[in-house]
C-alpha positions, 0 to 999 in steps of 0.5 A, a space after each residue: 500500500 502506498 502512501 500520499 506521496 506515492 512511496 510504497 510500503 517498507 520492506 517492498 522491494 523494486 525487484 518485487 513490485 516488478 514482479 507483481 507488476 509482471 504478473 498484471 500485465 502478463 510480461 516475464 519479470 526483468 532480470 537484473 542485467 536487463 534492470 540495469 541496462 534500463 538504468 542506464 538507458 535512463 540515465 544516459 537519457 536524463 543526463 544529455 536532456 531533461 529528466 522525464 526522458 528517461 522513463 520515456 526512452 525506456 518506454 519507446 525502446 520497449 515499444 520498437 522492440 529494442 533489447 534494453 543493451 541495444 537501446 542503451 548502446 544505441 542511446 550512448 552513441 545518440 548522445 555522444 554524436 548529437 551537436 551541443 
């Protein structure tokens, strides 16, 4: 059960909630290699612009049907090559 802020109940863990959010939605949960591909997918986006698109990065990888290492090498190369 969640709180007014939105913060989960302690002792739920993430590896938890996306397992039980798996199960909803009928995916396979993440391992921890594809957790931290998205990670650092959404950091590689957050930090070459604004933070809201790294949720949004993650989610358009997973619609083009993108392995998160794939989408996290292709967002690195992305970033590197874009004009500042």
């Amino acid at each position: 059960m969640s709180d007014e802020t939105g913060s989960q109940a302690p002792g739920t863990t993430a590896q938890q909630w996306l397992a039980g959010f798996a199960d909803v939605i009928g995916a396979p949960a993440p391992g921890e290699d594809v957790i931290e591909a998205l990670l650092d997918l959404a950091g590689v986006a957050a930090h070459d612009s604004e933070r809201i698109a790294a949720p949004i990065a993650c989610w358009m990888a997973g619609i083009a049907g993108v392995e998160p290492a794939e989408a996290l090498e292709r967002a690195r190369q992305y970033a590197a090559g874009r004009p500042r």
